[in-house]
Backbone as numpy.savetxt, mean C-alpha at the origin, in Angstrom:
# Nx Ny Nz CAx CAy CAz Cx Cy Cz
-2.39 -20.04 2.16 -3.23 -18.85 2.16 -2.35 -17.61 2.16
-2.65 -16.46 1.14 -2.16 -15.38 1.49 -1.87 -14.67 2.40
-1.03 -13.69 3.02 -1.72 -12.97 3.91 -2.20 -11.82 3.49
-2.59 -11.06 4.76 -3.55 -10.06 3.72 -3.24 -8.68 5.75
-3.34 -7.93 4.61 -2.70 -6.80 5.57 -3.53 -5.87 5.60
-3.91 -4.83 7.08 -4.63 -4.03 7.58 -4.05 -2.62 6.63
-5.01 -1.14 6.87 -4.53 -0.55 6.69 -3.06 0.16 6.89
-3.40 0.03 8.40 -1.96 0.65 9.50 -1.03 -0.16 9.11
-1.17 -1.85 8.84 0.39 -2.34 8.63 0.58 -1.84 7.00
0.23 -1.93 5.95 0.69 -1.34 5.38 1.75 -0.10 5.12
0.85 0.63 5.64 1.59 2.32 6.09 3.00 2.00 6.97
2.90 0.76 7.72 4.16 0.85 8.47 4.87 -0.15 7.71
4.82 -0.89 6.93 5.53 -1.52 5.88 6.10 -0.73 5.38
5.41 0.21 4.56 5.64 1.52 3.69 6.69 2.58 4.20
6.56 2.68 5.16 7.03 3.79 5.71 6.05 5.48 5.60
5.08 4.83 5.77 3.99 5.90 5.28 2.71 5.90 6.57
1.70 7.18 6.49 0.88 7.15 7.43 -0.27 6.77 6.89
-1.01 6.30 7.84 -2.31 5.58 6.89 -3.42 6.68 6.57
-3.07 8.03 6.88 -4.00 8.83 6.55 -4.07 9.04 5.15
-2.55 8.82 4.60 -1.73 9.35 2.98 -2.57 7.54 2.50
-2.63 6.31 2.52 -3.64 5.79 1.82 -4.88 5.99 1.89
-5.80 6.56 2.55 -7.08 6.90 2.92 -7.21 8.07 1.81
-6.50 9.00 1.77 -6.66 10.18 1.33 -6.21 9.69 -0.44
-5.06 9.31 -0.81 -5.29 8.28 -1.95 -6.07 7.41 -2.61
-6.85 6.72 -1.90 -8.26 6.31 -2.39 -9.30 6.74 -2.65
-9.55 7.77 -1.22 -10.30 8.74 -1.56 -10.11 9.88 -2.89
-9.40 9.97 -2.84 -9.01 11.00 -4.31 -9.06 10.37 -5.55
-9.12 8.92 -5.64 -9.23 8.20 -6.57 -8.17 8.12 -7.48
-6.94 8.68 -6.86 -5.86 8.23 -7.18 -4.88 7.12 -7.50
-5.27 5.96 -6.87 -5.13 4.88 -5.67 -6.36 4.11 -5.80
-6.42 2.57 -6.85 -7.29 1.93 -6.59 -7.97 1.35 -5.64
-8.80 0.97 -5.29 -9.19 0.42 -3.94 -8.62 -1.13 -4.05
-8.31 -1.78 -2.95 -7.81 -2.68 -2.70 -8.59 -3.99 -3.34
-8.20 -5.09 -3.50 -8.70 -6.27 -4.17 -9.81 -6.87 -3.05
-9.93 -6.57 -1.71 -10.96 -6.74 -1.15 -11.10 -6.44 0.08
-12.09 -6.75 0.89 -12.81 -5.64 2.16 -13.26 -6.77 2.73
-12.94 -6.89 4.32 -13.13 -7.39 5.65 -13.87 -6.79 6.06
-15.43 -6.81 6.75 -16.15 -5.97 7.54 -16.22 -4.50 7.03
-16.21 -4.67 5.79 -15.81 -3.17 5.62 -15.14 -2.43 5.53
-13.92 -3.14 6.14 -12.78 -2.18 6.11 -11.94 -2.92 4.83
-10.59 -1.88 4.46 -9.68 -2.42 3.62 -8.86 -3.06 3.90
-8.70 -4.52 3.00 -7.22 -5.10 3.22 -6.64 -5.51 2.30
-5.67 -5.52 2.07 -4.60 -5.58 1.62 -4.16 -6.80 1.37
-3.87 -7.66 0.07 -3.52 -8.43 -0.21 -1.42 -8.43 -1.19
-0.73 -8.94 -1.12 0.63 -8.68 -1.55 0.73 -7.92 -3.04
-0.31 -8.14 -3.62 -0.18 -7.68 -5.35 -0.94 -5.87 -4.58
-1.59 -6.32 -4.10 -2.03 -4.89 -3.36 -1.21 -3.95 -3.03
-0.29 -4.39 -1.71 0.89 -3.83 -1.24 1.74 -3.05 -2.46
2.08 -4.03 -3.16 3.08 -3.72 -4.59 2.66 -2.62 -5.11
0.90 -2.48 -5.58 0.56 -1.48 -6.67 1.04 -0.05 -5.61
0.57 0.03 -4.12 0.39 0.97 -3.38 2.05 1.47 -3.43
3.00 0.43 -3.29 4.36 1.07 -3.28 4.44 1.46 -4.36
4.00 0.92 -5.56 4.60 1.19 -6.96 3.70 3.49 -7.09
2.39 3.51 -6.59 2.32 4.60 -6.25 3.14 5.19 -5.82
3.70 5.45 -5.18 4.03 6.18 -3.55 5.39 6.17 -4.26
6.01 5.13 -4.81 7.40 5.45 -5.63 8.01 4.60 -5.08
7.90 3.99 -4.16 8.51 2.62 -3.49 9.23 1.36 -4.38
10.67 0.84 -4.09 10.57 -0.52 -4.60 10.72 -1.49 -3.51
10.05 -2.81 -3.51 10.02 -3.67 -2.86 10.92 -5.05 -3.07
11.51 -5.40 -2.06 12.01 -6.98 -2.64 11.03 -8.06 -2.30
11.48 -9.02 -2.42 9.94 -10.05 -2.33 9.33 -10.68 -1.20
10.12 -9.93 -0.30 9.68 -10.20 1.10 8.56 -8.96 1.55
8.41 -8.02 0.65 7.47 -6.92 0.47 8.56 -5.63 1.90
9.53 -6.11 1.63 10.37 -4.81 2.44 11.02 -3.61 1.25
10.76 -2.48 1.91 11.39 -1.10 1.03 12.76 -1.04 1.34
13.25 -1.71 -0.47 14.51 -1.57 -0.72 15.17 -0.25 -1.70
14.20 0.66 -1.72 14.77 1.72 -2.62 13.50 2.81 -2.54
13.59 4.10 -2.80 12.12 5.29 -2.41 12.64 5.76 -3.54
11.55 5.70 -3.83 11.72 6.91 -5.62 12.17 8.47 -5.45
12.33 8.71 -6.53 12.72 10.37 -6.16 11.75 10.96 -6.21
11.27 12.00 -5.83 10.19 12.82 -5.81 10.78 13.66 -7.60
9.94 13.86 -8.54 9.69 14.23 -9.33 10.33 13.00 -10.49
10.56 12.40 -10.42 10.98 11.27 -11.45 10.74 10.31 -11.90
């Protein structure tokens, strides 16, 4: 079974606050996640990926940030 990750762990995977994915989805910037627990969002690994691949993040395959994009590039 996958795992599948909360908002907050994400953001702390990321190195990011979970307000900056909230506010990304909401803006419709930022697809919504592949599926919803009670309502809330979670996060599945292809999930994680698209959200770093946003944010400018690269990941190795343990889903840890091995590189931060540059801001304008």
């Amino acid at each position: 079974m996958e795992n599948i990750y909360s908002t907050g762990q994400v953001a702390r995977l990321l190195g990011l606050r979970p307000h900056q994915l909230e506010y990304a989805h909401a803006s419709q910037a930022l697809a919504e996640p592949t599926f919803r627990f009670l309502g809330k969002r979670v996060y599945c690994a292809a999930d994680v990926r698209r959200v770093a691949d946003h944010f400018g993040l690269t990941l190795d395959d343990g889903l840890n940030v091995v590189e931060a994009g540059k801001e304008g590039a």
